[in-house]
N, C-alpha and C positions, 0 to 999 in steps of 0.2 A: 664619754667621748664617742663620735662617732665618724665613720668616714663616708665624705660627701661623695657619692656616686655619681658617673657624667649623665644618668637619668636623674637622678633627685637633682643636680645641679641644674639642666635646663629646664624643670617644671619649676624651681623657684624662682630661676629670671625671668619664668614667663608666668607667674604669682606677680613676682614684684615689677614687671612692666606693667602687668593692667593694673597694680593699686597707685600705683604713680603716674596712671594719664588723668585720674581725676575723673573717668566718664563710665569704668565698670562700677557695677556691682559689689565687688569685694573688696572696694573701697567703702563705700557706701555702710554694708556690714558691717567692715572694723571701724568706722568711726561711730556708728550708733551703739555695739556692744563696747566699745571700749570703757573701762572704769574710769570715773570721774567726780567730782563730787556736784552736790546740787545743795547748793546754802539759801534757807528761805530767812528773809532779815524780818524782824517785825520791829515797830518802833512804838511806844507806850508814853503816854505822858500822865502826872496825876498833878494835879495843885495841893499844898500843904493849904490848908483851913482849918481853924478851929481845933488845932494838935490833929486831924487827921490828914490823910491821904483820899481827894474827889479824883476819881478819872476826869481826866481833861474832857472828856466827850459828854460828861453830865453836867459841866460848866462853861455856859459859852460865855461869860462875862471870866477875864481875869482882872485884876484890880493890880496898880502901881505895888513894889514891894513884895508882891506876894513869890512865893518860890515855885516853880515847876519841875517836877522829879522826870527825867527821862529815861528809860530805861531800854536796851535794844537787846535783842533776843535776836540769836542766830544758830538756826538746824540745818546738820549737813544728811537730806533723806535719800542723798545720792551713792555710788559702791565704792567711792574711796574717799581717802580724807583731802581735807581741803590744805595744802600747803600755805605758807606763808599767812595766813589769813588774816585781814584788817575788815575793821568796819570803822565806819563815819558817822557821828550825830554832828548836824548843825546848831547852830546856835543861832535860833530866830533874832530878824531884828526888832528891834525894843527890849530886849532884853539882853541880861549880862551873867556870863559865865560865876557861877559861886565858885572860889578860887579852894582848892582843896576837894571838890567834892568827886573827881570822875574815881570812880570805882570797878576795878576786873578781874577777877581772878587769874592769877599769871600773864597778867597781860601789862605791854605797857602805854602809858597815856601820853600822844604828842600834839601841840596845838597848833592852828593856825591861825592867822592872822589877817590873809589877802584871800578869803572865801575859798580855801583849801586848794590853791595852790603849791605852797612852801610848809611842809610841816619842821616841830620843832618841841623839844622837853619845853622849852624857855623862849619865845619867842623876843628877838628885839627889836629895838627901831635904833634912828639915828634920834640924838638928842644934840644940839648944841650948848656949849660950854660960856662960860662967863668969860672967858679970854677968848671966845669965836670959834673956836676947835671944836670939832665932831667927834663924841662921844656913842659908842653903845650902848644900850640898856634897854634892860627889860623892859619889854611892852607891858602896859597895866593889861588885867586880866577882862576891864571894859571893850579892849579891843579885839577879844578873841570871838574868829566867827567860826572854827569848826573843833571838833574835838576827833584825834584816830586811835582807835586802839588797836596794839600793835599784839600779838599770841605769840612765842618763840617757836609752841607746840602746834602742829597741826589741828585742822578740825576734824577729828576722827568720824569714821563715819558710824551715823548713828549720834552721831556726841550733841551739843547744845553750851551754848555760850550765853554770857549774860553779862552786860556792860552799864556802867549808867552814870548818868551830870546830873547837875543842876543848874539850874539860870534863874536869876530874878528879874522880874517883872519891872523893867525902867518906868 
């Protein structure tokens, strides 16, 4: 503990009036050195062929049926970790979500439905009822357009993430 003397006292109102006009320098300072994290996303695609795995980018034809593996990769080379951290894969259209496959380590899987607007475990719609009444239910998984994965655990820095879908090729 320590006691604030009336000289320390007015050098730091007058610290913290120039960091609070927004026009010195030593604002400028503390927001460039301040820790923060820097998350680089990369986003990988492969096509299932012939029991293997093609990079997407050595096949420019995909064919009806076939599957596309997504996988996204996320490094935090920044000096602190990344809180709360989410990432997004879309889900191209002409293609449809394989139902079971998003995959994360610690992480959780929510979907959307209205091009990632509203996420959700379980997305619904309204359905109507044989007596006229408006029911909920689950959206089929044809209608999901994004996928988010959700960390509980910060992204450490230094750390590296790795998420991944599938969709098939309508």
């Amino acid at each position: 503990m320590f006691k604030l003397t009336k000289k320390f006292g007015a050098l730091l109102v007058a610290i913290a009036t120039l960091t609070l006009t927004g026009a010195g320098f030593a604002q400028r300072h503390f927001m460039l050195s301040a820790p923060r994290p820097d998350v680089k996303v990369q986003l990988n695609a492969a096509v299932e062929r012939d029991a293997k795995l093609m990079p997407l980018e050595k096949s420019t034809i995909v064919n009806p049926g076939e599957i596309l593996d997504w996988t996204i990769t996320s490094e935090n080379s920044g000096n602190a970790a990344a809180l709360e951290y989410k990432t997004v894969g879309h889900i191209p259209r002409g293609t449809e979500f394989v139902a079971g496959s998003a995959k994360a380590d610690h992480a959780k899987a929510v979907y959307s439905i209205d091009g990632g607007k509203n996420f959700s475990p379980q997305p619904t719609i309204e359905e109507k009822q044989a007596d006229g009444s408006i029911k909920r239910v689950p959206a089929p998984v044809s209608m999901y357009t994004d996928i988010r994965y959700e960390w509980a655990d910060p992204l450490a820095q230094g750390g590296k993430l790795s998420a991944s879908y599938k969709v098939r090729v309508k």
